[in-house]
LUMLO-246996 format. One record per atom (N, C-alpha, C): residue in one letter; x, y, z; atom name; chain. Coordinates in Angstrom, 2 decimals. Layout:
BEGIN
 resn      c1      c2      c3 name chain
    A       X       Y       Z   CA     A
...
END
This chain:
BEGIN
 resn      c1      c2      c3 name chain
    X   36.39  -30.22  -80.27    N     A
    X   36.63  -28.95  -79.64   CA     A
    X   35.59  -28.72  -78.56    C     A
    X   36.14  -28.49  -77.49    N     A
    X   35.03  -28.27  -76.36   CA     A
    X   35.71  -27.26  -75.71    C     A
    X   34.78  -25.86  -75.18    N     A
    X   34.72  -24.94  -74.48   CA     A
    X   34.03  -25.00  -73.10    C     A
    X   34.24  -24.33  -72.35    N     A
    X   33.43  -24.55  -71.22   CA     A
    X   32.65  -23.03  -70.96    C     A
    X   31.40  -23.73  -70.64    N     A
    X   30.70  -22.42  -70.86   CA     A
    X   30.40  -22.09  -69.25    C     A
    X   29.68  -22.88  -68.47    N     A
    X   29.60  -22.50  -66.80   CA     A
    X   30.08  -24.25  -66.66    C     A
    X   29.91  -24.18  -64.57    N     A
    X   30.17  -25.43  -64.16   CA     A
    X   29.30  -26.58  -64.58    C     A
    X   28.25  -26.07  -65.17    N     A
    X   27.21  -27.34  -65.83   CA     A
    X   27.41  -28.09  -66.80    C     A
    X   27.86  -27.19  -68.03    N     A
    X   28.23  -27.40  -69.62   CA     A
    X   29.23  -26.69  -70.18    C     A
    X   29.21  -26.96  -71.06    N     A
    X   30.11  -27.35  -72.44   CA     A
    X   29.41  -26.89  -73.80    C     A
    X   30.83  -26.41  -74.19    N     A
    X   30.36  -25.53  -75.94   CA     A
    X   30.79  -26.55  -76.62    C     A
    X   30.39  -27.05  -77.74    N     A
    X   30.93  -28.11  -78.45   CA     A
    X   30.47  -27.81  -80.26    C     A
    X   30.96  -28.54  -81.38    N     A
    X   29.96  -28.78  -82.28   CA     A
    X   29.29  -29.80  -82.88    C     A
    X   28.66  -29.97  -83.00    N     A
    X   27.99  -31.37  -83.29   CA     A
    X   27.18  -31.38  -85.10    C     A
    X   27.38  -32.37  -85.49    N     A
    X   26.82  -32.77  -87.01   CA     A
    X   25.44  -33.09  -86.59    C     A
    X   24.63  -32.44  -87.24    N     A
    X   23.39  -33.19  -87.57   CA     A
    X   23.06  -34.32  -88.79    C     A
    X   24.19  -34.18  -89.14    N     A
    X   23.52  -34.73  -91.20   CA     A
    X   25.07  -35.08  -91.43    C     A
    X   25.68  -36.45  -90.87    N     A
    X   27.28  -36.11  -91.23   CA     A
    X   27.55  -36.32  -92.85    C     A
    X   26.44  -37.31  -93.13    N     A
    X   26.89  -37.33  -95.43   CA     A
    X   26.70  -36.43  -95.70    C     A
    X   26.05  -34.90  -95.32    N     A
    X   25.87  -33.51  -96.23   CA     A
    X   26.95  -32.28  -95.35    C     A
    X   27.36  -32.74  -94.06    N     A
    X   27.86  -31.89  -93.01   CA     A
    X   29.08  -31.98  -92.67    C     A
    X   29.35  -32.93  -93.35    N     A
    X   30.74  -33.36  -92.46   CA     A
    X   32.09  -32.59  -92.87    C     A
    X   32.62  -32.53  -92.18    N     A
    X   34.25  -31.65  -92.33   CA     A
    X   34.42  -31.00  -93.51    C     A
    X   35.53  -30.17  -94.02    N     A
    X   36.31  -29.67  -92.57   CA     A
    X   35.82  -28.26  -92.02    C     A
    X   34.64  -28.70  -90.69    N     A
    X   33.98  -27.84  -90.18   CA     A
    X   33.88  -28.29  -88.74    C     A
    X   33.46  -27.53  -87.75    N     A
    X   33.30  -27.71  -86.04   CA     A
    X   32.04  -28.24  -86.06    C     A
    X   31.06  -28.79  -86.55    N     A
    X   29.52  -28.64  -86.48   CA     A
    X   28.59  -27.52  -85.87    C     A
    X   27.79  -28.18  -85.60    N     A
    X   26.44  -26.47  -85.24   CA     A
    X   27.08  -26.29  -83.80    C     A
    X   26.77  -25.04  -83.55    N     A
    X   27.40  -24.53  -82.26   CA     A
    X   26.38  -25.40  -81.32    C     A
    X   26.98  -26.18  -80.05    N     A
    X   25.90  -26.92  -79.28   CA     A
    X   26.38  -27.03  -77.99    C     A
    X   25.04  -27.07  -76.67    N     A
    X   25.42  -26.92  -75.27   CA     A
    X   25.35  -28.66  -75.00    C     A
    X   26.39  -28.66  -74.44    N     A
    X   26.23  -30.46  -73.54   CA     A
    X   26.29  -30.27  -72.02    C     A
    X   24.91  -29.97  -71.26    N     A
    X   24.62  -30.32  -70.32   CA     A
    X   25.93  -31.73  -69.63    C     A
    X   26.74  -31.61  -68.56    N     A
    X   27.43  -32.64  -68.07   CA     A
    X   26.72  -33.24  -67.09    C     A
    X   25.96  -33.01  -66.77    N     A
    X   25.34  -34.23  -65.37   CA     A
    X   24.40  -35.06  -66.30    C     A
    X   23.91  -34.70  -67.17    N     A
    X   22.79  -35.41  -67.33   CA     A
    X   23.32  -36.17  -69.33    C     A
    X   23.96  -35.11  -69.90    N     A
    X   24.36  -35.61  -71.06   CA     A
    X   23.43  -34.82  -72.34    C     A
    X   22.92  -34.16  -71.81    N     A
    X   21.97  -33.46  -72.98   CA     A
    X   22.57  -32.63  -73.82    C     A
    X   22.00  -32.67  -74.99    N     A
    X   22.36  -31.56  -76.09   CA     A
    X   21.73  -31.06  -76.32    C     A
    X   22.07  -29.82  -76.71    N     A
    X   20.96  -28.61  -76.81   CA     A
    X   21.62  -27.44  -78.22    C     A
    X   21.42  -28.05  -78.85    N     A
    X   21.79  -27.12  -80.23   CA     A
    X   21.07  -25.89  -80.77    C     A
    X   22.20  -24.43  -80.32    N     A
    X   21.74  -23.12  -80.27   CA     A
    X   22.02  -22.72  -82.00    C     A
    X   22.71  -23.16  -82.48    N     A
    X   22.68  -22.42  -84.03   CA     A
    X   22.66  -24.14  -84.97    C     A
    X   21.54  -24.31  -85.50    N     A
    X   20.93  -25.16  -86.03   CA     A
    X   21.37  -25.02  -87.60    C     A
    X   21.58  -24.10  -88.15    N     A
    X   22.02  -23.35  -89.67   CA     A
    X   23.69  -23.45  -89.71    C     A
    X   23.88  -22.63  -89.05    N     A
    X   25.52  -22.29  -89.37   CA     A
    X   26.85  -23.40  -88.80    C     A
    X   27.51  -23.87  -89.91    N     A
    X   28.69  -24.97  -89.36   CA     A
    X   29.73  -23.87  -88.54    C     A
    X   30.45  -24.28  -87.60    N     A
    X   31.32  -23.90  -87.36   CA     A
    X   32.56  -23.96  -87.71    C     A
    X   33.97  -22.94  -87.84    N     A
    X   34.90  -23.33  -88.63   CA     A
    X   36.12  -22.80  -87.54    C     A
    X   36.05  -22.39  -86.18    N     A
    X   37.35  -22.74  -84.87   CA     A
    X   36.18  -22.87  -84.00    C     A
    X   36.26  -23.07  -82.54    N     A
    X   36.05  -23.10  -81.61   CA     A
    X   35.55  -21.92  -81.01    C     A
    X   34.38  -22.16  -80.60    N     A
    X   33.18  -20.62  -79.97   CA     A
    X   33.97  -20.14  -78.87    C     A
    X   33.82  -18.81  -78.32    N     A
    X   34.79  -18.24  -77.38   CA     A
    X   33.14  -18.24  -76.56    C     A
    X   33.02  -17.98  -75.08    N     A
    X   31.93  -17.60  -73.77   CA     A
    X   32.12  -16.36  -73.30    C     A
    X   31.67  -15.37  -73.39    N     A
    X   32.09  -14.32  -72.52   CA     A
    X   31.82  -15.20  -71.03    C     A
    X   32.73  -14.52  -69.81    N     A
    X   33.13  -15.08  -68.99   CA     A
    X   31.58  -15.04  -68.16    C     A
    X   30.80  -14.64  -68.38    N     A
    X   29.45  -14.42  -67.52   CA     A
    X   28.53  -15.11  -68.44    C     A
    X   28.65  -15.76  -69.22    N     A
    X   28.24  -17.30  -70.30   CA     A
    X   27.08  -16.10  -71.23    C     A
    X   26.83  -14.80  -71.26    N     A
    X   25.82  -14.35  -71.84   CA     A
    X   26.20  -14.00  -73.38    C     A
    X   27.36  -13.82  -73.64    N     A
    X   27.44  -13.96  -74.83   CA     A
    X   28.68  -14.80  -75.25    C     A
    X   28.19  -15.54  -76.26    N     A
    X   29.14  -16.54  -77.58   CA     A
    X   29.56  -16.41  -78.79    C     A
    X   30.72  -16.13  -79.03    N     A
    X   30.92  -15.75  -80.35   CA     A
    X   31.56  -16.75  -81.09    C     A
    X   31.42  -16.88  -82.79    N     A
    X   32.35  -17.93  -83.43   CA     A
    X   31.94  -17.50  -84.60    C     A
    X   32.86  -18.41  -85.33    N     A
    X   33.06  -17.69  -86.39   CA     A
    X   32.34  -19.53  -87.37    C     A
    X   31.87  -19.16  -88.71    N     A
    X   31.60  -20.16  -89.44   CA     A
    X   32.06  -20.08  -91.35    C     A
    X   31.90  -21.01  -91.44    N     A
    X   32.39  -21.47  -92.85   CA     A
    X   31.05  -20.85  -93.71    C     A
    X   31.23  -20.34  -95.29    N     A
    X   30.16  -19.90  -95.90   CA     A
    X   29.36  -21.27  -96.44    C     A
    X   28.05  -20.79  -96.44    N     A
    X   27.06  -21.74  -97.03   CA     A
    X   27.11  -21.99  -98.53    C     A
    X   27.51  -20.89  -98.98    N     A
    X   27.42  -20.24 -100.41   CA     A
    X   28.27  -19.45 -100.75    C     A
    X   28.52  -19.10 -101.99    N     A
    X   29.52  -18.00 -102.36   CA     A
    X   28.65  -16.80 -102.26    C     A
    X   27.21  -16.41 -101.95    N     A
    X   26.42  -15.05 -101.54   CA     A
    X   26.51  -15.15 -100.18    C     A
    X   27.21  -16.05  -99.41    N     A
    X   26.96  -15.93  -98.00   CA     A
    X   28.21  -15.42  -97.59    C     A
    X   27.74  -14.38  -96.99    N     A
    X   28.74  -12.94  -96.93   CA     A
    X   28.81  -12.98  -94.99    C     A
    X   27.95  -13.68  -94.23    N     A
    X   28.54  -13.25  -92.91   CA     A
    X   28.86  -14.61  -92.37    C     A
    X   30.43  -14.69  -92.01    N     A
    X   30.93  -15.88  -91.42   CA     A
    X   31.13  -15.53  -89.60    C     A
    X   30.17  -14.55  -88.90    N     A
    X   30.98  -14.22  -87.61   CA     A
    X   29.67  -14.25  -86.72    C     A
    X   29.58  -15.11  -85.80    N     A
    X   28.09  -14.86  -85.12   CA     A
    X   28.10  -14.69  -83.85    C     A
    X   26.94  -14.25  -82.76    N     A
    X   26.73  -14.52  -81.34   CA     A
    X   25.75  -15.24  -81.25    C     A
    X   25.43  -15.88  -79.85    N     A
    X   24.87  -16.60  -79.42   CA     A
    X   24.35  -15.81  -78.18    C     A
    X   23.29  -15.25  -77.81    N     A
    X   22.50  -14.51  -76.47   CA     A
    X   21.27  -15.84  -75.79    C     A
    X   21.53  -16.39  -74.93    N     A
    X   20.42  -17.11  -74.33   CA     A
    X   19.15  -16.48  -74.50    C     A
    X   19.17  -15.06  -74.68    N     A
    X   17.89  -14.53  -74.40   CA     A
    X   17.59  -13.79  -76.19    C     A
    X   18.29  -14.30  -76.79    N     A
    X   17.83  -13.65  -78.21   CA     A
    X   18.15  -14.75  -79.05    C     A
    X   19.02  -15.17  -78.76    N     A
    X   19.30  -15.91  -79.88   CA     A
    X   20.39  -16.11  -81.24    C     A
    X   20.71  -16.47  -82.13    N     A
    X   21.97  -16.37  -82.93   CA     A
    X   21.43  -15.03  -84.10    C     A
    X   22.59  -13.90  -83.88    N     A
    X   22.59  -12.74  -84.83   CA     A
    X   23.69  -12.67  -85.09    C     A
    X   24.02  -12.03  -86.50    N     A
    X   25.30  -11.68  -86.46   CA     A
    X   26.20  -10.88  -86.05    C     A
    X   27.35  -11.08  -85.61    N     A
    X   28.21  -10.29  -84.86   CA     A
    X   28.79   -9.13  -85.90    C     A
    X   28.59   -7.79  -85.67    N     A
    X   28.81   -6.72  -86.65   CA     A
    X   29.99   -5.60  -85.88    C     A
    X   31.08   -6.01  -86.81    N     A
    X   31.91   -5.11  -86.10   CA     A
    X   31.67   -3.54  -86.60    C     A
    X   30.72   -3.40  -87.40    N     A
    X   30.69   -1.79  -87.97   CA     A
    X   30.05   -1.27  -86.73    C     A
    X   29.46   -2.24  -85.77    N     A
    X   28.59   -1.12  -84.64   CA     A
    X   29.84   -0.79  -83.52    C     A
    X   30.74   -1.25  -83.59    N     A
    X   32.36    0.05  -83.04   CA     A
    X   33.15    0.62  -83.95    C     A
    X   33.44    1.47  -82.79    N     A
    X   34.07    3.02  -83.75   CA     A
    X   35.23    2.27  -83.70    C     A
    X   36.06    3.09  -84.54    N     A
    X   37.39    2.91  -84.54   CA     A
    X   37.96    2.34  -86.06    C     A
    X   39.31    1.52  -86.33    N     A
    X   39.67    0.64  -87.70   CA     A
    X   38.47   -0.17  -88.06    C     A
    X   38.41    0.29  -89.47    N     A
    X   37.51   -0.48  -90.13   CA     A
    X   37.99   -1.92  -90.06    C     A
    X   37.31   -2.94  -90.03    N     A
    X   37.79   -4.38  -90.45   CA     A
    X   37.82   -4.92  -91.83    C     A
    X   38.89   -5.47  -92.32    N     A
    X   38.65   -5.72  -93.46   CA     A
    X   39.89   -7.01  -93.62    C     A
    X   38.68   -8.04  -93.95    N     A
    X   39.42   -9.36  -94.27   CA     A
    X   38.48  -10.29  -93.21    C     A
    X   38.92  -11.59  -92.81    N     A
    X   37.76  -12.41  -92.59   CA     A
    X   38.41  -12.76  -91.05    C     A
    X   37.60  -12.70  -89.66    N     A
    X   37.80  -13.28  -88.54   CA     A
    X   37.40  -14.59  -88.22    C     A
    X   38.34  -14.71  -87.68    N     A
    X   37.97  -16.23  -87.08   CA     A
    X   38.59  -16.67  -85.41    C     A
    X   38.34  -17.85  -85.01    N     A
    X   39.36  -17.84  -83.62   CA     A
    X   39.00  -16.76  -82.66    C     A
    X   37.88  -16.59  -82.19    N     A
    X   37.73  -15.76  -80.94   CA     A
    X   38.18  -16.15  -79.88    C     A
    X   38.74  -15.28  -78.86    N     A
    X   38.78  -15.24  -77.33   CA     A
    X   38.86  -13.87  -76.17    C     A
    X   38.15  -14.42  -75.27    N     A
    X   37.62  -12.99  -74.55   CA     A
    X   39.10  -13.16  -73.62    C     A
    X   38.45  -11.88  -73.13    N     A
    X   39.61  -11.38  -71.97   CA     A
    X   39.05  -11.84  -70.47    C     A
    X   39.23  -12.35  -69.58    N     A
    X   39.20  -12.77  -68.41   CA     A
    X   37.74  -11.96  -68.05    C     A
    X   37.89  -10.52  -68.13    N     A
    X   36.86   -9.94  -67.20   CA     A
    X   35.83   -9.32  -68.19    C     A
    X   35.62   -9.68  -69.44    N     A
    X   35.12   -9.54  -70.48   CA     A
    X   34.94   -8.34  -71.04    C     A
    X   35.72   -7.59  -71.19    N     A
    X   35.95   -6.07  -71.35   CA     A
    X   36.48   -6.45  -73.15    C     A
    X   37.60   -7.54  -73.53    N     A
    X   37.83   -7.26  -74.62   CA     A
    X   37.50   -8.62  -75.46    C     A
    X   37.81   -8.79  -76.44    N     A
    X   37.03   -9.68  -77.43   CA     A
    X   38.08   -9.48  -78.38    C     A
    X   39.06  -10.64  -78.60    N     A
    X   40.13  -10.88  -79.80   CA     A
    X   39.64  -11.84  -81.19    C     A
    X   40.14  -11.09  -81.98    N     A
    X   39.58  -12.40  -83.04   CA     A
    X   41.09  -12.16  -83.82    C     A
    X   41.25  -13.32  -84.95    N     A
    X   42.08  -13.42  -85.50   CA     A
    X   41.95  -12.60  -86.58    C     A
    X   42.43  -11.58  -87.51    N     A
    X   41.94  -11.40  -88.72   CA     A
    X   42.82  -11.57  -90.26    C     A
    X   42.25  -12.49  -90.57    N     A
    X   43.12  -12.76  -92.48   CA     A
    X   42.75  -11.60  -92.65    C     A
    X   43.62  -10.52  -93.46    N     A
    X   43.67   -9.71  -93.79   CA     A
    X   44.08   -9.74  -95.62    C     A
    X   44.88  -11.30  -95.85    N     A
    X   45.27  -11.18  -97.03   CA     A
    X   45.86  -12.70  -97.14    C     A
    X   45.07  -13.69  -97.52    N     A
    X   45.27  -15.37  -97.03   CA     A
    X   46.34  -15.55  -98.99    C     A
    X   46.48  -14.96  -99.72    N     A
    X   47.98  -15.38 -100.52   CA     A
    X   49.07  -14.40  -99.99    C     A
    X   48.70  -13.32  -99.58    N     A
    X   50.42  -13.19  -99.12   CA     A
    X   50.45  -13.42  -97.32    C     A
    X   49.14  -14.59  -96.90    N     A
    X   49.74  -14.64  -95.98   CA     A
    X   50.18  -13.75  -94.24    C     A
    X   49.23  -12.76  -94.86    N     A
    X   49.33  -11.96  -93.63   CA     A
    X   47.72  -11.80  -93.22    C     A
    X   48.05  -11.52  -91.30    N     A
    X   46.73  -11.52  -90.66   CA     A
    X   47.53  -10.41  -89.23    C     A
    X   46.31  -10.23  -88.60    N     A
    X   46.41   -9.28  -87.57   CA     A
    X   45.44   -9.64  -86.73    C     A
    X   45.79   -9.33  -85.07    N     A
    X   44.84   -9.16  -84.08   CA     A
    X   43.82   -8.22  -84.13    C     A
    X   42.67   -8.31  -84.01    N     A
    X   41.68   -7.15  -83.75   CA     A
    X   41.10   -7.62  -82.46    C     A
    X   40.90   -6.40  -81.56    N     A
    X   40.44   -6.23  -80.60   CA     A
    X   39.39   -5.38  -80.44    C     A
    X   38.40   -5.95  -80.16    N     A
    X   36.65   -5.12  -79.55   CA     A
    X   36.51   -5.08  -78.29    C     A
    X   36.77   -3.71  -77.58    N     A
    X   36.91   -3.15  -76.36   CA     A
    X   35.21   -2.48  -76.27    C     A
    X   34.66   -3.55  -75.64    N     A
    X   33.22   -3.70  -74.76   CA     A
    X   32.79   -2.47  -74.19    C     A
    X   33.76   -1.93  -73.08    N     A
    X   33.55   -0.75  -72.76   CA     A
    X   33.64    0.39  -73.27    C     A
    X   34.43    0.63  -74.28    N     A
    X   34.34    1.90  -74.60   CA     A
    X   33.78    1.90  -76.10    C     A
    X   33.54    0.46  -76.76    N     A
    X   32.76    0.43  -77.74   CA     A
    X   33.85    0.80  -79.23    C     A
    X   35.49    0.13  -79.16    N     A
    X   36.04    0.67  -79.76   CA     A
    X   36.73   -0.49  -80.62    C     A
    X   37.31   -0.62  -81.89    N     A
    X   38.15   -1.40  -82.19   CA     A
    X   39.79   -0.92  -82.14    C     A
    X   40.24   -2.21  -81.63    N     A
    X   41.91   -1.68  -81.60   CA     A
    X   42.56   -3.12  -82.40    C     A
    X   43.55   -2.51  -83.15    N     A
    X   44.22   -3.36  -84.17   CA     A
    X   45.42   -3.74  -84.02    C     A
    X   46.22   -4.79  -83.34    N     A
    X   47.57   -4.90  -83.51   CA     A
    X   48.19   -4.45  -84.92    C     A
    X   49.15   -4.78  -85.08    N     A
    X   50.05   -4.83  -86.36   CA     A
    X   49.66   -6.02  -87.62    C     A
    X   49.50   -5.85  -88.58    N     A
    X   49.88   -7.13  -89.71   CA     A
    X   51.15   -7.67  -89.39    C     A
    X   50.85   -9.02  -89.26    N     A
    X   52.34   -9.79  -89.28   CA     A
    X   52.10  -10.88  -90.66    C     A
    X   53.19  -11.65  -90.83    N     A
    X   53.14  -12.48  -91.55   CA     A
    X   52.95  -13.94  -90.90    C     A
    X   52.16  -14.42  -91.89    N     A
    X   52.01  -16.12  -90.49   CA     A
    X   52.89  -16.95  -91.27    C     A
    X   52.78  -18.02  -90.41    N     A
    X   53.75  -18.96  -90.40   CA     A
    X   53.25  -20.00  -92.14    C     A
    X   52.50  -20.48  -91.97    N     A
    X   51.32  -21.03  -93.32   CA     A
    X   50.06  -20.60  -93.06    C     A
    X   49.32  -20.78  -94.10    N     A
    X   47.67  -20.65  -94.46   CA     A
    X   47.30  -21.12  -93.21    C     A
    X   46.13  -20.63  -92.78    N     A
    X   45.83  -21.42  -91.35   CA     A
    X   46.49  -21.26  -90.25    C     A
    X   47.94  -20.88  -90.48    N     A
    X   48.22  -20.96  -89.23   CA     A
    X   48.63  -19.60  -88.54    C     A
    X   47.64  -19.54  -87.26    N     A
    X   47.36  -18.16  -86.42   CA     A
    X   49.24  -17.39  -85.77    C     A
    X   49.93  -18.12  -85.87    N     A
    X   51.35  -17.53  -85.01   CA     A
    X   51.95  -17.22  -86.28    C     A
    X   52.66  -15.74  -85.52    N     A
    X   53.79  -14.93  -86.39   CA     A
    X   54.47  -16.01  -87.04    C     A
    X   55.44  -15.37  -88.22    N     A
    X   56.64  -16.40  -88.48   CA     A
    X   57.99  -15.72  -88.01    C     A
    X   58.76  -16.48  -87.64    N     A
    X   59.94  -15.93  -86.60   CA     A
    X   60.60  -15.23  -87.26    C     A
    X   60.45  -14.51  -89.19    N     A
    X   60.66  -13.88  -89.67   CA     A
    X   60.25  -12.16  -89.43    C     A
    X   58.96  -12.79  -88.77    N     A
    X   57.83  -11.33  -88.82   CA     A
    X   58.47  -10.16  -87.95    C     A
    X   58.59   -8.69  -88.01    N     A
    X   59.07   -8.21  -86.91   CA     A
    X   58.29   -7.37  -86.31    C     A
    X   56.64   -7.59  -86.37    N     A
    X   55.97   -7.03  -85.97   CA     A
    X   55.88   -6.88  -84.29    C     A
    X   56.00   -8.44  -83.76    N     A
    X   56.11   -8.75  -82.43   CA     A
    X   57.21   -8.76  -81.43    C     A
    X   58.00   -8.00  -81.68    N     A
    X   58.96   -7.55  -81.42   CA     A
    X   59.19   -6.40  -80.31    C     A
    X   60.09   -6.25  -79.04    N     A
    X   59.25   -5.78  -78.34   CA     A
    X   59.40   -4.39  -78.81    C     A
    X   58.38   -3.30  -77.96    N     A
    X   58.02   -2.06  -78.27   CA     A
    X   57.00   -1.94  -79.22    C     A
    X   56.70   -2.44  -80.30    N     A
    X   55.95   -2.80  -81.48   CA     A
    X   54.44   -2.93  -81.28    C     A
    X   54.19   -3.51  -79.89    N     A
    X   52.43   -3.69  -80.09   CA     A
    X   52.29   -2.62  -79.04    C     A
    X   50.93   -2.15  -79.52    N     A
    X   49.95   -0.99  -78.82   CA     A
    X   49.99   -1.54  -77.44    C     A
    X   49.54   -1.51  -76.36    N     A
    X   49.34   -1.82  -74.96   CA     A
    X   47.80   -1.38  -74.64    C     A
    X   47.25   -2.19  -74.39    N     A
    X   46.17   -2.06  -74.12   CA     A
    X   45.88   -1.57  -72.38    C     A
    X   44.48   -0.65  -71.67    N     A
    X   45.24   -0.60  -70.56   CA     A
    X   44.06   -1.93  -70.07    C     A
END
């Protein structure tokens, strides 16, 4: 899995330890310099479990990771060049509480919004969009749909959530 973070580099994950590390995980969140080939590994602790999203101005990274432990309660992180890996806390926006586990980030072009996937309920199978609107500091929630299988992020052509009229419009 490779992201592109500016014209220099690349988001990637990489194993440090593949007999204690290995799958099914993304490895540590890591920058690959392209001219020169360097790696530069920003979250040294946490495996990754989809592909890190860039806000479009490379200052912030979000992704989501696999638990260490059954006490390890935060699977959702950022990445700040200038701070460093904290966790990403959706309680600091107003709006729908979150509840159930994100994963699969991606920003919006001009970095105003921030999508993640959310399991909401992984045996019956249902998940929903959540959206973190930057500017006004708000969460907005599509609909619960039903997915297709475990894992897998698209409606099932059963679902009639996506249907038109049905989703909020964001402006």
């Amino acid at each position: 899995m490779w992201r592109w973070l500016d014209d220099e580099s690349v988001l990637t994950g990489v194993w440090t330890d593949v007999e204690n590390e290995g799958g099914p995980n993304g490895g540590h969140l890591a920058q690959v310099d392209i001219n020169t080939g360097t790696i530069t590994i920003l979250d040294p602790i946490h495996l990754m479990y989809s592909p890190p999203a860039s806000s479009p101005d490379g200052q912030l990274i979000v992704y989501d990771t696999i638990q260490r432990s059954q006490d390890d309660t935060a699977t959702i992180w950022q990445y700040q060049p200038d701070v460093g890996v904290t966790e990403f806390d959706p309680s600091s926006f107003a709006g729908n509480e979150v509840i159930g586990g994100l994963i699969s980030p991606s920003w919006s072009a001009d970095g105003r919004y921030l999508a993640w996937l959310n399991f909401i309920n992984s045996s019956e199978q249902k998940a929903q969009i959540v959206v973190f609107d930057f500017a006004t500091n708000n969460i907005l929630s599509y609909p619960e749909f039903v997915i297709v299988g475990f894992g897998g992020p698209y409606p099932a052509p059963s679902s009639t959530t996506f249907k038109q009229g049905s989703v909020r419009r964001y402006p």
